[in-house]
GULO-632669 format. One record per residue (C-alpha): z, y, x. Coordinates in steps of 0.05 Angstrom, whole numbers, plus 5000, padded with zeros to 4 digits. Each point is the difference from the previous one (the first is absolute). Layout:
<rs>
<r Z="Z" Y="Y" X="X"/>
...
</rs>
This chain:
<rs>
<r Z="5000" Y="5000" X="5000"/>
<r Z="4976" Y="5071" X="5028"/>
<r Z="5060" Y="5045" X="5014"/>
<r Z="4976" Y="5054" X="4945"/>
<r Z="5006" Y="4942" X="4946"/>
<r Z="5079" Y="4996" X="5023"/>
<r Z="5008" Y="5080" X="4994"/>
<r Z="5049" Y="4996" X="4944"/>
<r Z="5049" Y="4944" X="5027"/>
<r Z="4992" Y="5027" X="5072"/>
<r Z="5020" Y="5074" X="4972"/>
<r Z="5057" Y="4965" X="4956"/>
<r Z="5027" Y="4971" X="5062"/>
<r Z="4997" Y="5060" X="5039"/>
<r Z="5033" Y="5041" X="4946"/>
<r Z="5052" Y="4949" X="4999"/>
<r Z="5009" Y="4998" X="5077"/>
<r Z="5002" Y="5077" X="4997"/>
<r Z="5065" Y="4997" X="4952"/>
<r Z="5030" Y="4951" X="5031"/>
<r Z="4995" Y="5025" X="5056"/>
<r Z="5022" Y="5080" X="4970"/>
<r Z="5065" Y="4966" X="4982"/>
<r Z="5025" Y="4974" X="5056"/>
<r Z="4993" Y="5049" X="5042"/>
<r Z="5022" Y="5054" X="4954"/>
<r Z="5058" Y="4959" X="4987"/>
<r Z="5008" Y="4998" X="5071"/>
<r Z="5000" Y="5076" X="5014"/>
<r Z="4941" Y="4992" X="5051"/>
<r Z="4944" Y="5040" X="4953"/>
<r Z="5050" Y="5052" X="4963"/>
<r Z="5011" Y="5071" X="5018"/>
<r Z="5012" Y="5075" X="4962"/>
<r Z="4946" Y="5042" X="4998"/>
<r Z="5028" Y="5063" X="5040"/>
<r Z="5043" Y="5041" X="4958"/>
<r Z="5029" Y="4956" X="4950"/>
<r Z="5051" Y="4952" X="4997"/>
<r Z="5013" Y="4945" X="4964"/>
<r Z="5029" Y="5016" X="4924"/>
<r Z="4959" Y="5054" X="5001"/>
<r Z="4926" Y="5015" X="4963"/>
<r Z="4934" Y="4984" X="5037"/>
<r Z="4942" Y="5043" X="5010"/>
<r Z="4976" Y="4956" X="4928"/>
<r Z="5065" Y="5010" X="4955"/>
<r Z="5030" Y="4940" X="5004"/>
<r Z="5064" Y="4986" X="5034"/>
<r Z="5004" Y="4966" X="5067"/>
<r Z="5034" Y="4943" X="5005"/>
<r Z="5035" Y="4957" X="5051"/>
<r Z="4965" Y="4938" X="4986"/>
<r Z="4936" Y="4962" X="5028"/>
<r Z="4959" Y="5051" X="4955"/>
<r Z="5018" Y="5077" X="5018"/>
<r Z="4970" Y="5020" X="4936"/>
<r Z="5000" Y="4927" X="4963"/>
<r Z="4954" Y="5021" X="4932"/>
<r Z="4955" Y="5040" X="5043"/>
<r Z="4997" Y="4943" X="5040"/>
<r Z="4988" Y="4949" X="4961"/>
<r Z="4946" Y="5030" X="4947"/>
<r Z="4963" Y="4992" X="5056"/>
<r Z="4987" Y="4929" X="4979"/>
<r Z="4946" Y="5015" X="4949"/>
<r Z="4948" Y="5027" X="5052"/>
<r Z="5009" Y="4918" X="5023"/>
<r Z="5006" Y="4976" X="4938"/>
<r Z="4924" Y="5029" X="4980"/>
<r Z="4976" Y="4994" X="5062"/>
<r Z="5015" Y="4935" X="4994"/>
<r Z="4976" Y="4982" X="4936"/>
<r Z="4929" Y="5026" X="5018"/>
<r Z="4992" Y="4944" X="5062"/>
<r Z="5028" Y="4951" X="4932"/>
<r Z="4950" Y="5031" X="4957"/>
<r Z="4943" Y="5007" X="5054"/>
<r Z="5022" Y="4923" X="5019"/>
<r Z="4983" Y="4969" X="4930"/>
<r Z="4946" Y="5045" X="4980"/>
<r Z="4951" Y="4960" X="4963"/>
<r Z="4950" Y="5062" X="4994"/>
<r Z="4973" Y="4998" X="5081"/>
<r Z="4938" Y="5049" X="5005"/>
<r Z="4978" Y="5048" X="5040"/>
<r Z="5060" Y="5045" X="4982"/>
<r Z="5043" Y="5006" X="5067"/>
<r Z="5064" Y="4997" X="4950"/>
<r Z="4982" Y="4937" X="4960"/>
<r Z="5018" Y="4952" X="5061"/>
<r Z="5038" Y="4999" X="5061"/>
<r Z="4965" Y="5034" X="5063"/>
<r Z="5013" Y="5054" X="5058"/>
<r Z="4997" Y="5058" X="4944"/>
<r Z="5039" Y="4971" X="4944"/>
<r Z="5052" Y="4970" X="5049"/>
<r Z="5002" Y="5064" X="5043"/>
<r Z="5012" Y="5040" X="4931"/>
<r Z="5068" Y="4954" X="4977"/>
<r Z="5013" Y="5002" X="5061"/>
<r Z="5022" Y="5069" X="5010"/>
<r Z="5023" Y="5003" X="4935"/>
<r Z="5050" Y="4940" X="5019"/>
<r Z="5018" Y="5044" X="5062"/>
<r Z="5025" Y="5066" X="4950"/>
<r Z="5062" Y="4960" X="4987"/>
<r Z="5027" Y="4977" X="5074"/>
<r Z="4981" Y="5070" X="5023"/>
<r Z="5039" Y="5034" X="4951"/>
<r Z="5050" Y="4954" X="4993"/>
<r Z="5017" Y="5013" X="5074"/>
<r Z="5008" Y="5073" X="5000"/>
<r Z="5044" Y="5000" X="4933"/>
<r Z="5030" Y="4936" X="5035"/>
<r Z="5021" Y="5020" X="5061"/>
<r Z="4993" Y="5076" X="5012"/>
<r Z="4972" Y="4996" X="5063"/>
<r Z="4939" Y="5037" X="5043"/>
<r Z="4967" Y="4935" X="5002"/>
<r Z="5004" Y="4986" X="4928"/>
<r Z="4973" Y="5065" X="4981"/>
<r Z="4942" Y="4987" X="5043"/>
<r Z="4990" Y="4932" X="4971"/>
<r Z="5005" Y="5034" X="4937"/>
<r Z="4944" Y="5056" X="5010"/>
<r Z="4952" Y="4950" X="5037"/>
<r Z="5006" Y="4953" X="4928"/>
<r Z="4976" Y="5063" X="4959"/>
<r Z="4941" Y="5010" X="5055"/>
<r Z="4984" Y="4932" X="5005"/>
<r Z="4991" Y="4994" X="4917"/>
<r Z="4962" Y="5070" X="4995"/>
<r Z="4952" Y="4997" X="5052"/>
<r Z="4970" Y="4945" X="4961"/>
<r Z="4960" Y="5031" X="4937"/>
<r Z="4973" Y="5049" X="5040"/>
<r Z="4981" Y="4955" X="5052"/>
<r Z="4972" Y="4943" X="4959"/>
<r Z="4963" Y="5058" X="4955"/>
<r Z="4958" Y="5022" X="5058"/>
<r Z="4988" Y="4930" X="5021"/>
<r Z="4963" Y="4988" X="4941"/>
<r Z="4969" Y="5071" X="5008"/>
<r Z="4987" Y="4989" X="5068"/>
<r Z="4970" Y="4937" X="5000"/>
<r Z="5056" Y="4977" X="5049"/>
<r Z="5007" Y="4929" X="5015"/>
<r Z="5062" Y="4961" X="4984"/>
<r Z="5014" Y="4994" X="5083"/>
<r Z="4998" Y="5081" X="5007"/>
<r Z="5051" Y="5009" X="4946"/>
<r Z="5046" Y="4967" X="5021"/>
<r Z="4987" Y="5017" X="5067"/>
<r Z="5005" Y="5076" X="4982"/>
<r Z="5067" Y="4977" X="4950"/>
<r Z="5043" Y="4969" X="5062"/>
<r Z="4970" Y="5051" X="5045"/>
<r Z="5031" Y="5052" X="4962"/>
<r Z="5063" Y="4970" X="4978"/>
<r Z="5020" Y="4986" X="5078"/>
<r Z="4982" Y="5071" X="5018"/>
<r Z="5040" Y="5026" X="4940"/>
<r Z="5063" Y="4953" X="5020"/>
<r Z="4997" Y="5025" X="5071"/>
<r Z="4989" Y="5077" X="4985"/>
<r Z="5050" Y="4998" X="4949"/>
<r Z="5051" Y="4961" X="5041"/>
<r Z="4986" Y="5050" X="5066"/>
<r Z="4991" Y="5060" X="4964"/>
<r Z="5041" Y="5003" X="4928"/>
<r Z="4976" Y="5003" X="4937"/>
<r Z="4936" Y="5056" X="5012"/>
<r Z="4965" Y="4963" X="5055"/>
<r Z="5012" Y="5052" X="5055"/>
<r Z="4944" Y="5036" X="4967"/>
<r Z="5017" Y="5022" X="4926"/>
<r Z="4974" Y="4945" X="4963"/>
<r Z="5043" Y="4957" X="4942"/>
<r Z="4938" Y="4953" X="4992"/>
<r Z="5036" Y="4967" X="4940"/>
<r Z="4994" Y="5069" X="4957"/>
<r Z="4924" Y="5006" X="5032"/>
<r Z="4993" Y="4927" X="4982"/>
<r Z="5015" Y="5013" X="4929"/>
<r Z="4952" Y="5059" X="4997"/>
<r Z="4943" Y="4958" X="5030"/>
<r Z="5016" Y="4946" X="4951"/>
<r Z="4980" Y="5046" X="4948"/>
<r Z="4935" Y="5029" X="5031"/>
<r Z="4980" Y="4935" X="5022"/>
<r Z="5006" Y="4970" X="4931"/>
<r Z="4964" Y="5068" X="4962"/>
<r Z="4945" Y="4983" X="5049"/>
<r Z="4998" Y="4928" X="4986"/>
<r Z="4996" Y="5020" X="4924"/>
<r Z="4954" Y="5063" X="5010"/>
<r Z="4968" Y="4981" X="5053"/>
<r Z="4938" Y="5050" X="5016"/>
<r Z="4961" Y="5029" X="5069"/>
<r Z="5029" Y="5069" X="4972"/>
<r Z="5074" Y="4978" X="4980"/>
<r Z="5004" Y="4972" X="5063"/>
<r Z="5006" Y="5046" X="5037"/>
<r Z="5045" Y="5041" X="4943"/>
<r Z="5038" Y="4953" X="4992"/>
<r Z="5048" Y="5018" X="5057"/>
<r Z="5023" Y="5067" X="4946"/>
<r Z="5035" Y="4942" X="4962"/>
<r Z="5047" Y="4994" X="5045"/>
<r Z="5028" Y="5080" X="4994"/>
<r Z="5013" Y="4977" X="4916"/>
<r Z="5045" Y="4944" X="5032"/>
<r Z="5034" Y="5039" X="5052"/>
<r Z="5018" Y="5056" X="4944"/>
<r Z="5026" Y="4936" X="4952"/>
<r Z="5046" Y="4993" X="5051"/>
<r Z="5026" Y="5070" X="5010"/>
<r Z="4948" Y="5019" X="5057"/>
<r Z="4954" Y="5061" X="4970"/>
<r Z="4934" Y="5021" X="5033"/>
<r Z="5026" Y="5068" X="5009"/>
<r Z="5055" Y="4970" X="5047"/>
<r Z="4949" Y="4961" X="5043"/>
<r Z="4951" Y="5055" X="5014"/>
<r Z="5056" Y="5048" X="5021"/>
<r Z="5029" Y="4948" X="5046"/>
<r Z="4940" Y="4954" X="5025"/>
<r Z="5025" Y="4993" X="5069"/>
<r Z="5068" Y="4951" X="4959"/>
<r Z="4946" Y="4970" X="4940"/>
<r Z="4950" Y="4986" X="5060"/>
<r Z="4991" Y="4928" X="4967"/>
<r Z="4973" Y="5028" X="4935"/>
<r Z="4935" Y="4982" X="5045"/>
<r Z="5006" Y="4939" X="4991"/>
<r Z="4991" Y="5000" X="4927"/>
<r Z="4924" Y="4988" X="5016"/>
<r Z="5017" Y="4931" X="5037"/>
<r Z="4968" Y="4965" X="4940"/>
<r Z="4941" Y="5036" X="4997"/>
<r Z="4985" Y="4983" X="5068"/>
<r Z="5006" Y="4932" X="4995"/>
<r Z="4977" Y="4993" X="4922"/>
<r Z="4922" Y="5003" X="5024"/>
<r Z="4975" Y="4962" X="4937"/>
<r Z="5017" Y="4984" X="4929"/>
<r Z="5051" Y="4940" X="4981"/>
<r Z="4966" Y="4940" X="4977"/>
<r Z="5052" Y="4972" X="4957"/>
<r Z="5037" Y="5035" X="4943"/>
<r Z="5073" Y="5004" X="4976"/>
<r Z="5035" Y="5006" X="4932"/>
<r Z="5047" Y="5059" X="4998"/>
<r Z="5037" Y="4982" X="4936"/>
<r Z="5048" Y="4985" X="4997"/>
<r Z="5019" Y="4969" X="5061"/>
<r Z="4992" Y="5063" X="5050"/>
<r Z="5031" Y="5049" X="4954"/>
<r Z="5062" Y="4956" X="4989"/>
<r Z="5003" Y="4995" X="5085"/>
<r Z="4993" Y="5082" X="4996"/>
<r Z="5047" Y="5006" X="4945"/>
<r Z="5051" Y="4953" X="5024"/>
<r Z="4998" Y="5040" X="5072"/>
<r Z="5003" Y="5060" X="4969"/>
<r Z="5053" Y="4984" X="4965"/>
<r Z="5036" Y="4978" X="5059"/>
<r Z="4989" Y="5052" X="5039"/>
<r Z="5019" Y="5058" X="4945"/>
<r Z="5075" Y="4948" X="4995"/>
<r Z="5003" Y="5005" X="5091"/>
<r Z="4994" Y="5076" X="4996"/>
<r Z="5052" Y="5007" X="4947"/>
<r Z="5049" Y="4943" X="5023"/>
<r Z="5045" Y="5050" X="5017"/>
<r Z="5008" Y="5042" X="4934"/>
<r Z="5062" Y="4995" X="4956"/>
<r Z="4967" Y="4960" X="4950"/>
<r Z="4977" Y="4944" X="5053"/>
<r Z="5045" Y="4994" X="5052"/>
<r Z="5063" Y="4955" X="4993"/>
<r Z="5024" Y="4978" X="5063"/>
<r Z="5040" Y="4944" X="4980"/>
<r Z="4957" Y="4979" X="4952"/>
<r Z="4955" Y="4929" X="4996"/>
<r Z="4944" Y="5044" X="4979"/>
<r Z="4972" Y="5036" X="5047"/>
<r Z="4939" Y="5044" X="4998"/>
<r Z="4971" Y="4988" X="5065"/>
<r Z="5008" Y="4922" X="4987"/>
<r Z="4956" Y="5021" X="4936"/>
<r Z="4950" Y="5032" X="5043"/>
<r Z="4998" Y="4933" X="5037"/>
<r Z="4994" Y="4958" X="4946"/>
<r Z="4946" Y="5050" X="4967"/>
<r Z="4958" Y="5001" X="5066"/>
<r Z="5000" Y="4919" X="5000"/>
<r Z="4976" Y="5005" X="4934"/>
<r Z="4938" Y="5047" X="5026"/>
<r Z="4988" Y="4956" X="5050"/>
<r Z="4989" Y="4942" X="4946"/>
<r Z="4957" Y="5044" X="4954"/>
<r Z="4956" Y="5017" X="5068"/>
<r Z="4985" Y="4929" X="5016"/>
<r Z="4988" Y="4986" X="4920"/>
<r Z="4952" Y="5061" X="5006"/>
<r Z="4964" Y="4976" X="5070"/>
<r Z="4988" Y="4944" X="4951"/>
<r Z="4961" Y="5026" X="4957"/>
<r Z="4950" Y="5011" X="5052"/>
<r Z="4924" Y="4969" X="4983"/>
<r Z="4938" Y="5003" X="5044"/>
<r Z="4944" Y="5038" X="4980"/>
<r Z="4954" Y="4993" X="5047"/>
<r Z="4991" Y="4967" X="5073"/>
<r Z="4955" Y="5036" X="5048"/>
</rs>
């Protein structure tokens, strides 16, 4: 048996392994710290309260668990899919493992910074978000750019280790003023209106779309153009349209799966930038808003893969 046809029992094992492996030694004391500046008994930088046990912030912690539990269930889905066609998310392959993958990888990364409040798990932590974002965008201009299999995954590793060294060495803007996870998120969206809109004139317009999504997000045009020299990456909102030299050949269905993913982000998001308001935050409470913005993002990642599903060749050159 291939070793793609044993994703989902070689990922089960390894998310075993990984908890296993969390408790003992967090119950140990070998993987715990304090981030600098609080204490135990007090509130973390998320609202809940820190605790002395193997979990510093034990529900923020452990809602991690449903990035691996979907994650998971996509390798179980992709394993027994009956419907095998040309769709790279109707059987088990390089993409469709890569994809659950990383989505599997959301919950140890987060789980380790909320876990153990260290450097290291808040780099593990940022490199999981990378490592799940990177892919739309990337796997949109594969199609666009007529990439092979081989050089996207070549150019997905390639930037992941580059990332996880730069971020390690340098902190969380690269050493150059770049959070590639928020530009990720923009070129998600370009890359997909192109996909959908695809034209030799939007191409090359497309890169605007990415100012609409910076101002969603609190970043205006006004305050980019008086300060290019800090929103210097705002070039790279035409990435896509360099790469996206010809039309897609397959098509995907929107509804509902890709508005529920958008929705269910959105959602989350709007909950992690209020977590801290009256109304939300509860320190010593077993509901937790930022464990709702995990559990909300795992759900996104499961309406993402339901919507890569959808896809359906039109055409082959």
């Amino acid at each position: 048996m291939k070793i793609l046809e044993k994703s989902f029992f070689i990922a089960l094992f390894l998310s075993g392994i990984f908890l296993m492996g969390y408790i003992v030694l967090a119950s140990k004391g070998l993987i715990l710290s304090v981030e600098p500046g609080l204490s135990i008994g007090g509130i973390s930088r998320w609202c809940e309260r820190i605790s002395e046990g193997i979990f510093r912030e034990p529900v923020n912690a452990l809602s991690n668990l449903g990035f691996m539990v979907a994650g998971l269930t996509m390798l179980y889905v992709l394993t027994n899919d009956l419907n095998k066609n040309n769709n790279n998310f109707n059987s088990l392959n390089s993409i469709s493992v890569l994809y659950a993958g990383a989505a599997i990888y959301l919950g140890p990364g987060s789980l380790l910074m909320h876990g153990t409040h260290t450097e290291w798990g808040q780099w593990a932590d940022n490199l999981s978000m990378v490592m799940y974002v990177i892919f739309p965008w990337l796997y949109n201009l594969k199609e666009m750019g007529r990439w092979s299999s081989e050089r996207f995954l070549i150019t997905y590793i390639s930037i992941v280790f580059l990332y996880a060294y730069s971020r390690w060495v340098y902190g969380d803007d690269l050493g150059i003023g770049l959070d590639l996870f928020g530009l990720s998120i923009a070129l998600w969206v370009i890359s997909e209106a192109l996909f959908r809109f695809w034209s030799p004139l939007f191409r090359w317009a497309s890169g605007l779309v990415g100012f609409i999504v910076a101002a969603v997000f609190g970043i205006f045009p006004w305050e980019i153009f008086s300060n290019i020299s800090e929103f210097w990456w705002v070039a790279l909102f035409w990435l896509p349209a360099l790469f996206a030299a010809k039309p897609p050949r397959i098509q995907r269905t929107y509804n509902p799966w890709f508005y529920l993913g958008v929705i269910s982000y959105v959602t989350a998001f709007t909950i992690w930038l209020n977590q801290w308001s009256e109304l939300l935050c509860d320190p010593d409470s077993w509901i937790q808003p930022h464990a709702i913005w995990h559990l909300l993002s795992a759900v996104s990642t499961w309406c993402f893969f339901k919507f890569f599903r959808t896809e359906k060749q039109m055409y082959v050159e």
